[in-house]
PDB file with SEQRES, HELIX, SHEET and CRYST1 records, atoms N, CA, C and O in Angstrom:
SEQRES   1 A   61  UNK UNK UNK UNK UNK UNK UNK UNK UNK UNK UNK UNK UNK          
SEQRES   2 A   61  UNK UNK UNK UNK UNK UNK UNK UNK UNK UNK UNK UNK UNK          
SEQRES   3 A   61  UNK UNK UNK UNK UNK UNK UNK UNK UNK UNK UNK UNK UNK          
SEQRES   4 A   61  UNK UNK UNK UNK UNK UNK UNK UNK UNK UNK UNK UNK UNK          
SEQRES   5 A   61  UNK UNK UNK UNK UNK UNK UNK UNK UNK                          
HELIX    1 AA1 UNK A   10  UNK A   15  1                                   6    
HELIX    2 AA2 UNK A   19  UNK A   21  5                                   3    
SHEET    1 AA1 2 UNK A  28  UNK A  29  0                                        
SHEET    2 AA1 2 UNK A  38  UNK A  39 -1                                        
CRYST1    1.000    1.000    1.000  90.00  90.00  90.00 P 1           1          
ATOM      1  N   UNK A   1       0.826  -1.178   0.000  1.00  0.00           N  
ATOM      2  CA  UNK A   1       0.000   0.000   0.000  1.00  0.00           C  
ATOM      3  C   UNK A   1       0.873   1.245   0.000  1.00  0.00           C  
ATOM      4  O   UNK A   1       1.837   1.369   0.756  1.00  0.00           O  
ATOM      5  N   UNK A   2       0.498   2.145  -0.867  1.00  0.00           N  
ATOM      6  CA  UNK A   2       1.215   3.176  -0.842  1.00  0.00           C  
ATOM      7  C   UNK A   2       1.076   4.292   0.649  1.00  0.00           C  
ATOM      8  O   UNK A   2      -0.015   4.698   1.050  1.00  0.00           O  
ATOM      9  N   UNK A   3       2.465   4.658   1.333  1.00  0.00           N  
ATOM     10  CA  UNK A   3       2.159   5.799   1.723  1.00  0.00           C  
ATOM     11  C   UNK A   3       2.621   6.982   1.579  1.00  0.00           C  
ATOM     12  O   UNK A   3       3.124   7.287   0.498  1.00  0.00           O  
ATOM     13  N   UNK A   4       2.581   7.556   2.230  1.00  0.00           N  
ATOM     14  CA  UNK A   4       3.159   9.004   1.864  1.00  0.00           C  
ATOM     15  C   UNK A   4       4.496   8.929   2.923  1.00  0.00           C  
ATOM     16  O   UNK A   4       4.661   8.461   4.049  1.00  0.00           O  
ATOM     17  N   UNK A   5       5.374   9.662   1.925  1.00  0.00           N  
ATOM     18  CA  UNK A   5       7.041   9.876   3.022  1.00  0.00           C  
ATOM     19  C   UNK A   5       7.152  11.108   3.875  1.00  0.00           C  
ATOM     20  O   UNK A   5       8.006  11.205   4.756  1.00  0.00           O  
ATOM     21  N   UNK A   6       6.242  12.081   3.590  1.00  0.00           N  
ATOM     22  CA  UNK A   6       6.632  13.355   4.397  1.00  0.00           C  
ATOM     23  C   UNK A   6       4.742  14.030   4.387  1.00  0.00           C  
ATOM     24  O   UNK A   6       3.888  13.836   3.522  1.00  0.00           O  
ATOM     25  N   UNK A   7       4.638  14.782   5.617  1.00  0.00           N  
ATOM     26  CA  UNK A   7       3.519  14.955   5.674  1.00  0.00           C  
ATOM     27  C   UNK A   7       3.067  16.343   4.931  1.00  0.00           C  
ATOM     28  O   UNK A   7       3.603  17.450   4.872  1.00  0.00           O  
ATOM     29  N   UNK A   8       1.884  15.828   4.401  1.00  0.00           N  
ATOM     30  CA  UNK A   8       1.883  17.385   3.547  1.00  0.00           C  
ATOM     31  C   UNK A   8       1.273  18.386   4.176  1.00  0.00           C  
ATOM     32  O   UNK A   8       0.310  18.217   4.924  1.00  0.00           O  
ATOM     33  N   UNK A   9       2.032  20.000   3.791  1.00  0.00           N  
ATOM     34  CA  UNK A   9       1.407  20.810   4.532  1.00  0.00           C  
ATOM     35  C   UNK A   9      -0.142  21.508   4.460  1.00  0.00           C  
ATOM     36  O   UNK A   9      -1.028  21.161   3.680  1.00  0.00           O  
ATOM     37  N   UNK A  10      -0.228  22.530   5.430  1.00  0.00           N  
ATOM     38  CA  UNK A  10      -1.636  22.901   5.158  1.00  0.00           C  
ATOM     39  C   UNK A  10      -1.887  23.845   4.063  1.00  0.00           C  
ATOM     40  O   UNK A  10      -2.973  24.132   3.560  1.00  0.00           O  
ATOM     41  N   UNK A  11      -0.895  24.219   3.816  1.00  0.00           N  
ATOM     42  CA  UNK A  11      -1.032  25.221   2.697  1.00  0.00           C  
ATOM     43  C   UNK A  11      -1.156  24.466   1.107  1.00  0.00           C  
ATOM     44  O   UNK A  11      -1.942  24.794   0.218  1.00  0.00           O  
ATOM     45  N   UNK A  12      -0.333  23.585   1.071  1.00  0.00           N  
ATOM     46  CA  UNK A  12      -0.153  22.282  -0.057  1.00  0.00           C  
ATOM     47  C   UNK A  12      -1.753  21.818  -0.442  1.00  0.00           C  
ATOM     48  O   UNK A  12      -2.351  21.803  -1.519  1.00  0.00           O  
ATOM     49  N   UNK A  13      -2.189  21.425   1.031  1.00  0.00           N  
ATOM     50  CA  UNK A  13      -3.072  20.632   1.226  1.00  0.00           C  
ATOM     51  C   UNK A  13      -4.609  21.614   0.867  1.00  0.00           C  
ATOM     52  O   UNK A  13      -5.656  21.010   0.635  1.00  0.00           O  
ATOM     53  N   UNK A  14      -4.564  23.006   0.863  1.00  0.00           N  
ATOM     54  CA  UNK A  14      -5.466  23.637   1.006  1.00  0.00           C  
ATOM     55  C   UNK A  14      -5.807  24.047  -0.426  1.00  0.00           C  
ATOM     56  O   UNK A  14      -6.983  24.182  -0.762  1.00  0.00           O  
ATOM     57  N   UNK A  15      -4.556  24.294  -1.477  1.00  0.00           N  
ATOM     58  CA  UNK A  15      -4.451  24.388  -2.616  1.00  0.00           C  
ATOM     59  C   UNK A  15      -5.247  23.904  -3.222  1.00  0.00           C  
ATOM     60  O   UNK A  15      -6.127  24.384  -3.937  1.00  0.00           O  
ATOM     61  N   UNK A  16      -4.842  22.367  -2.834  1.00  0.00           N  
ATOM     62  CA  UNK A  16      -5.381  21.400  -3.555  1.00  0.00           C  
ATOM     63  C   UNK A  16      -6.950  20.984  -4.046  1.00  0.00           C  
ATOM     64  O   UNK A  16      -7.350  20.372  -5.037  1.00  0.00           O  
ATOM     65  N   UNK A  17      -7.616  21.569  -2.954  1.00  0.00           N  
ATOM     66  CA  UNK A  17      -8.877  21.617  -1.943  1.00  0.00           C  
ATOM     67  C   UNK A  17      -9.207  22.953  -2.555  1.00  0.00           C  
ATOM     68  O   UNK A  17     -10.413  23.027  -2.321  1.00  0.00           O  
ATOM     69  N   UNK A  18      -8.910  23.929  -3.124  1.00  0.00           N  
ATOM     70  CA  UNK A  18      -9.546  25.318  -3.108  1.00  0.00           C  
ATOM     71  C   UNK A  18     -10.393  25.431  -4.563  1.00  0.00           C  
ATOM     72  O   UNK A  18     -11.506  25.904  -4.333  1.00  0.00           O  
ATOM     73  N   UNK A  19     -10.237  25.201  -5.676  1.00  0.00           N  
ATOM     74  CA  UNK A  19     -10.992  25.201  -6.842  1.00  0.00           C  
ATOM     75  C   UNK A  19     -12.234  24.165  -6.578  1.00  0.00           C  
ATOM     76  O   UNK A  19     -13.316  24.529  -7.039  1.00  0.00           O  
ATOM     77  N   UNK A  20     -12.192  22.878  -5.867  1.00  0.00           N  
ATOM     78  CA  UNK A  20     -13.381  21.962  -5.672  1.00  0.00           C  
ATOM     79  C   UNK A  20     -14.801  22.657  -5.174  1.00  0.00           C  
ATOM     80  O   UNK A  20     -15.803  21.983  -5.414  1.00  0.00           O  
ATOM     81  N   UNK A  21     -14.975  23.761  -4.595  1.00  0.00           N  
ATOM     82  CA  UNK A  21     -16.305  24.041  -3.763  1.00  0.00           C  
ATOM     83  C   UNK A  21     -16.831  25.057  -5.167  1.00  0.00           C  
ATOM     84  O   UNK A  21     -18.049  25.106  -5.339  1.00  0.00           O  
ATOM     85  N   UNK A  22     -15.955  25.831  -6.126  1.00  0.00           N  
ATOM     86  CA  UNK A  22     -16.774  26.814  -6.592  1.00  0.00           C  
ATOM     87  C   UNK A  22     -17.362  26.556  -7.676  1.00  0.00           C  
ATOM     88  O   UNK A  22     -17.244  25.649  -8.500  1.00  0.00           O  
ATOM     89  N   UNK A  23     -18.077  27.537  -7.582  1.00  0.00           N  
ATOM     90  CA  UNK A  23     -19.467  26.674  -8.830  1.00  0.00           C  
ATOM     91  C   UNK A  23     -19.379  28.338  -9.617  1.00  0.00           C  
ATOM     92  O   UNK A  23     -19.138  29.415  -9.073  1.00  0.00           O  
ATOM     93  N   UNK A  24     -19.727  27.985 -11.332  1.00  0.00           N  
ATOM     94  CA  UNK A  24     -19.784  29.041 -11.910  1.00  0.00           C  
ATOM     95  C   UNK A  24     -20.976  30.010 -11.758  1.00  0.00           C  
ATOM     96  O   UNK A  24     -21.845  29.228 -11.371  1.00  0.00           O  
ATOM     97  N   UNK A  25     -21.473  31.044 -11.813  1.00  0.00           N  
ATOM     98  CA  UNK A  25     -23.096  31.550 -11.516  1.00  0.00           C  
ATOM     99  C   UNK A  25     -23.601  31.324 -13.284  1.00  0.00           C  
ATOM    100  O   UNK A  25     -22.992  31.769 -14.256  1.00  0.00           O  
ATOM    101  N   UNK A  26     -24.313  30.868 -13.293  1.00  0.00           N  
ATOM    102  CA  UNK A  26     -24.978  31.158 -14.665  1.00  0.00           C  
ATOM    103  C   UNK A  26     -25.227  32.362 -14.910  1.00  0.00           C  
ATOM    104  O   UNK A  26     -25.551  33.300 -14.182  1.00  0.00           O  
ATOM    105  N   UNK A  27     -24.954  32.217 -16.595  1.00  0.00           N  
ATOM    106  CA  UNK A  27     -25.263  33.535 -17.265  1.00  0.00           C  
ATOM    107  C   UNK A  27     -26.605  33.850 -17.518  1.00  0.00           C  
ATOM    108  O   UNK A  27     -27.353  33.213 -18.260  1.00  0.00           O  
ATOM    109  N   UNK A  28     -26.947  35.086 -16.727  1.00  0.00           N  
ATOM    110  CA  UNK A  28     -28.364  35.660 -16.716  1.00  0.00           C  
ATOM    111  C   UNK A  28     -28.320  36.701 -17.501  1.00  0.00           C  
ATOM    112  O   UNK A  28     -27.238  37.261 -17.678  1.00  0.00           O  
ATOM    113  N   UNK A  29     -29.465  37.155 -18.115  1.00  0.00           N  
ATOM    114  CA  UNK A  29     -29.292  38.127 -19.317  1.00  0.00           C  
ATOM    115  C   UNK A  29     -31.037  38.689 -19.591  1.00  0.00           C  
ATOM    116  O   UNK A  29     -31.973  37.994 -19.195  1.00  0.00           O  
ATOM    117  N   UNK A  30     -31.231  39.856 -20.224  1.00  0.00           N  
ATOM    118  CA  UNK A  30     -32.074  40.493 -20.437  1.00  0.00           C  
ATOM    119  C   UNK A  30     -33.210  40.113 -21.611  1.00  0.00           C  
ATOM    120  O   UNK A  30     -32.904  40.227 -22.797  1.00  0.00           O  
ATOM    121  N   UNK A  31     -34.251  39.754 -21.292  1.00  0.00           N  
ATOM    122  CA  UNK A  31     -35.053  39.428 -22.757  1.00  0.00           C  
ATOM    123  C   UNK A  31     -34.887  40.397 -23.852  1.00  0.00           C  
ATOM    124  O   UNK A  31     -35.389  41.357 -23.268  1.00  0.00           O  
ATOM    125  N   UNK A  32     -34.555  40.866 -25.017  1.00  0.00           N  
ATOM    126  CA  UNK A  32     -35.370  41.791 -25.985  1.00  0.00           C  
ATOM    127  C   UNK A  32     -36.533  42.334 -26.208  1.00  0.00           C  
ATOM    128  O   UNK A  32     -36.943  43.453 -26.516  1.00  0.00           O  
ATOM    129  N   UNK A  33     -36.907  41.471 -26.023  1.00  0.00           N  
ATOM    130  CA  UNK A  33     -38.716  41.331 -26.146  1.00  0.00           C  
ATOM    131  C   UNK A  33     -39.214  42.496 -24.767  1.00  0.00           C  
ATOM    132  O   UNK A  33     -39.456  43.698 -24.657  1.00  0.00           O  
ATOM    133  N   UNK A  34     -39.187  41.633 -24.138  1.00  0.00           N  
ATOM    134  CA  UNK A  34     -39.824  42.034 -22.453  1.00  0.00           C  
ATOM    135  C   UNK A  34     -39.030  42.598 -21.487  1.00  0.00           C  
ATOM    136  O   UNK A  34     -39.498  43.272 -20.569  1.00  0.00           O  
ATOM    137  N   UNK A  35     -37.343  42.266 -21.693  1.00  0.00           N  
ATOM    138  CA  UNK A  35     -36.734  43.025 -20.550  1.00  0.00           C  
ATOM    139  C   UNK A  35     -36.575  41.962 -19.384  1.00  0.00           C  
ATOM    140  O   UNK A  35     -35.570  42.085 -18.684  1.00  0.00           O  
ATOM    141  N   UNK A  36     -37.472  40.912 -19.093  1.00  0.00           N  
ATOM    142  CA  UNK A  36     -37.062  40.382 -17.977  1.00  0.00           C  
ATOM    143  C   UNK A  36     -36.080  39.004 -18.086  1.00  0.00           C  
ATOM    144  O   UNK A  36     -36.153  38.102 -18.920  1.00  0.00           O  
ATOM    145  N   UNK A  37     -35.304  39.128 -17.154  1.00  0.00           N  
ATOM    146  CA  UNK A  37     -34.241  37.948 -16.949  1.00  0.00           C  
ATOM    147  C   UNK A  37     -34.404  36.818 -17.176  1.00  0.00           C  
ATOM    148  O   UNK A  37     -35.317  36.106 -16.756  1.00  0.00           O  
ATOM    149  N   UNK A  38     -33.238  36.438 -18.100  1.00  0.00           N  
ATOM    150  CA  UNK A  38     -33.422  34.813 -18.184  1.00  0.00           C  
ATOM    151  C   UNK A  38     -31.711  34.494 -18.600  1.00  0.00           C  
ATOM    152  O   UNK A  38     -30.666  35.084 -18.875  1.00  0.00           O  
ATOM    153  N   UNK A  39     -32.469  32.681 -18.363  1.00  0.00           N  
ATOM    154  CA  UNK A  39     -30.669  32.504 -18.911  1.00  0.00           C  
ATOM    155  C   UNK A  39     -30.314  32.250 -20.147  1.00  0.00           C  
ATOM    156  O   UNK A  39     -31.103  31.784 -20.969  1.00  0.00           O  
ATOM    157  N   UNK A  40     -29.086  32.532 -20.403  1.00  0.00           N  
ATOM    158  CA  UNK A  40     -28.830  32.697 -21.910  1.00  0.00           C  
ATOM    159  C   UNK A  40     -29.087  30.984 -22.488  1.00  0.00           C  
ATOM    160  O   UNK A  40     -29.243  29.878 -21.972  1.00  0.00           O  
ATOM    161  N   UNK A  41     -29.006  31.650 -24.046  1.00  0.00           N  
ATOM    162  CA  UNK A  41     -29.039  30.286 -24.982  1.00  0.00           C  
ATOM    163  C   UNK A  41     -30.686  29.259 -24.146  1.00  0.00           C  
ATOM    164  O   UNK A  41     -30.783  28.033 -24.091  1.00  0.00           O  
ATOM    165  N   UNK A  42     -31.730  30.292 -23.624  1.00  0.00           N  
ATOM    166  CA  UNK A  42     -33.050  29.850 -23.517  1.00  0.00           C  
ATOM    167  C   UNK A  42     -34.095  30.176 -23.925  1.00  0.00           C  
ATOM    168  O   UNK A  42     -34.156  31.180 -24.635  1.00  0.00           O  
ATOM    169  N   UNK A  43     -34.722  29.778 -23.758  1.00  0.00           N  
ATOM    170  CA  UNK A  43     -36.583  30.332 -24.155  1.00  0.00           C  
ATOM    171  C   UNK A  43     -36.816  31.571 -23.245  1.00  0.00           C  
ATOM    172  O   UNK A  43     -36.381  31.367 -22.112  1.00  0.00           O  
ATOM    173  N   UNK A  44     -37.183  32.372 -23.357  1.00  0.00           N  
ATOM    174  CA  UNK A  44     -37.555  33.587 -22.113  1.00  0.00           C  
ATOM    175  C   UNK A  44     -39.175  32.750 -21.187  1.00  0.00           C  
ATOM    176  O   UNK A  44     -40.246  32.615 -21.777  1.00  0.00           O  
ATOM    177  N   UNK A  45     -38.993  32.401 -20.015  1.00  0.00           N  
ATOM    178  CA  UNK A  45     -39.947  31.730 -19.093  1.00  0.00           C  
ATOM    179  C   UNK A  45     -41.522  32.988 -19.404  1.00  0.00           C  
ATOM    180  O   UNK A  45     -42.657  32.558 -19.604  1.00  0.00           O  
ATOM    181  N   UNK A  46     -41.305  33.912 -19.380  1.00  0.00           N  
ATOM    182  CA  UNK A  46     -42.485  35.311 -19.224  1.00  0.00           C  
ATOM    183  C   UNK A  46     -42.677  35.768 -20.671  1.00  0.00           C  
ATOM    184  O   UNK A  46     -43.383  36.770 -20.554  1.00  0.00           O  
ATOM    185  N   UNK A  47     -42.393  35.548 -22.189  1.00  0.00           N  
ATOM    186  CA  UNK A  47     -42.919  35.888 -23.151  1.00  0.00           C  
ATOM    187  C   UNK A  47     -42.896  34.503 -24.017  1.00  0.00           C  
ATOM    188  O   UNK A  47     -43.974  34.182 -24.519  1.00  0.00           O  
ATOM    189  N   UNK A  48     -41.969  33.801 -24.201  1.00  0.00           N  
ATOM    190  CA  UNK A  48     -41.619  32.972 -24.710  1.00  0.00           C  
ATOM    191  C   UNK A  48     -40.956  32.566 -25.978  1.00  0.00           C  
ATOM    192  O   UNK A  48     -41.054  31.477 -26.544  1.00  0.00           O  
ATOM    193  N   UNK A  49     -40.222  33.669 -26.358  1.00  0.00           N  
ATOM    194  CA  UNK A  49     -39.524  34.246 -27.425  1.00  0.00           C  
ATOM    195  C   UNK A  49     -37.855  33.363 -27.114  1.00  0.00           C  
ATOM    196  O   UNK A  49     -37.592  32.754 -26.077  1.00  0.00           O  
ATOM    197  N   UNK A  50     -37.145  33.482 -28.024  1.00  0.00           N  
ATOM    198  CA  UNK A  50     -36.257  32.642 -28.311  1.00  0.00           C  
ATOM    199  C   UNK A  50     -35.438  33.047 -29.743  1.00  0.00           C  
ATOM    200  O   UNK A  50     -35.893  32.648 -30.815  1.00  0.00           O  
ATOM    201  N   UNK A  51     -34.412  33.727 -29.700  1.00  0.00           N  
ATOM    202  CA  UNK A  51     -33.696  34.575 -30.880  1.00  0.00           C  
ATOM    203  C   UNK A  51     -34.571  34.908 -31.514  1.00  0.00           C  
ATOM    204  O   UNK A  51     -34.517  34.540 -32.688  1.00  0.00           O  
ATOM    205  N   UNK A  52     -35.992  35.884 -31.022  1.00  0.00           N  
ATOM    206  CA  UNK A  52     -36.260  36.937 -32.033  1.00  0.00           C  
ATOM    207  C   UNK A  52     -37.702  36.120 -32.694  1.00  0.00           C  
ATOM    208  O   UNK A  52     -38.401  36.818 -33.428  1.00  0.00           O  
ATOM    209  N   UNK A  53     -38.129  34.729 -32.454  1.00  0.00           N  
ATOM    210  CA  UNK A  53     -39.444  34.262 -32.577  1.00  0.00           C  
ATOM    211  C   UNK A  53     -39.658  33.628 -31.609  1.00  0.00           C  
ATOM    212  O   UNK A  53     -38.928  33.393 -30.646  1.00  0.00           O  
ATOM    213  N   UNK A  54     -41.385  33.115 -31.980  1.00  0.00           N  
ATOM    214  CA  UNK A  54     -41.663  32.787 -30.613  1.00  0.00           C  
ATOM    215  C   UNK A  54     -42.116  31.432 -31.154  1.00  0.00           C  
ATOM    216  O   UNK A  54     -42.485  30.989 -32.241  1.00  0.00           O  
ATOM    217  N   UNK A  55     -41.892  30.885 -29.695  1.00  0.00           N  
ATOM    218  CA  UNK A  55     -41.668  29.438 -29.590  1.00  0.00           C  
ATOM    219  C   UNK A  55     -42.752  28.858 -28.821  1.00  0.00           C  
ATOM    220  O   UNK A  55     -43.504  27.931 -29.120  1.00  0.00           O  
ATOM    221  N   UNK A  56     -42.716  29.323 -28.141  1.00  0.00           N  
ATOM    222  CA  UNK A  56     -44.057  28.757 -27.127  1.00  0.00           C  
ATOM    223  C   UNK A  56     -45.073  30.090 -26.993  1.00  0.00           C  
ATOM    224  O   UNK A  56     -44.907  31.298 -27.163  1.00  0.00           O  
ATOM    225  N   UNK A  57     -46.466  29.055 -26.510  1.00  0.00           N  
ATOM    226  CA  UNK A  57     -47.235  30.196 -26.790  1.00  0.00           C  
ATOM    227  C   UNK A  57     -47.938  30.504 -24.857  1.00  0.00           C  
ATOM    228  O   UNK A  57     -48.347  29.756 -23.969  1.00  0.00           O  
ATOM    229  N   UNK A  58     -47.742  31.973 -24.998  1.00  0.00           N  
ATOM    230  CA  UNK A  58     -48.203  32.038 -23.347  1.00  0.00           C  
ATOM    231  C   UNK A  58     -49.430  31.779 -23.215  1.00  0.00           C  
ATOM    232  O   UNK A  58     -50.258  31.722 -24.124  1.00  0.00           O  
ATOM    233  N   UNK A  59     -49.708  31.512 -21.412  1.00  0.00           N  
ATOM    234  CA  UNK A  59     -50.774  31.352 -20.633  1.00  0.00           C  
ATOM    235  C   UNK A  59     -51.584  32.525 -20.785  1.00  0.00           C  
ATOM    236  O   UNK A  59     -51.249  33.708 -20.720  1.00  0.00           O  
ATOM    237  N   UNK A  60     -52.947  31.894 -21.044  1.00  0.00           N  
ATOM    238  CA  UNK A  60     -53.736  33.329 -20.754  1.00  0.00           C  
ATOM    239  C   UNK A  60     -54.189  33.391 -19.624  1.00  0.00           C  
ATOM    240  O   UNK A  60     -54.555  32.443 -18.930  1.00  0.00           O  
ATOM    241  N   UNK A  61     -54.200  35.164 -19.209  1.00  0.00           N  
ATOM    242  CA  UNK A  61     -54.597  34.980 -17.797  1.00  0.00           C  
ATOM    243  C   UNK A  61     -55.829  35.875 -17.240  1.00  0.00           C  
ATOM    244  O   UNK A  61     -56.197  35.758 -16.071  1.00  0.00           O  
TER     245      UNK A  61                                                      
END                                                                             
């Protein structure tokens, strides 16, 4: 079984450990249409537009 010859430090050790927890935020972005937020490369959830046509058709309310 392998072990280790020298103990590693905390700083070594913390390195190593520091890119694993972060997460990217998704890219949020402005409809054309309507103005309200969505994420890119999607359907807009509140008009339903999608590069400039529409794709789905809204709820009436």
């Amino acid at each position: 079984m392998a072990v280790p010859k020298r103990k590693v430090s905390r700083a070594r050790r913390d390195k190593r450990r520091s890119s694993v927890w972060k997460l990217t935020a998704p890219a949020i972005e402005r409809c054309p249409s309507c103005s309200e937020f969505k994420l890119s490369h999607r359907m807009c959830p509140e008009c339903g537009v999608y590069k400039g046509r529409m794709v789905a058709k809204q709820k009436a309310e």
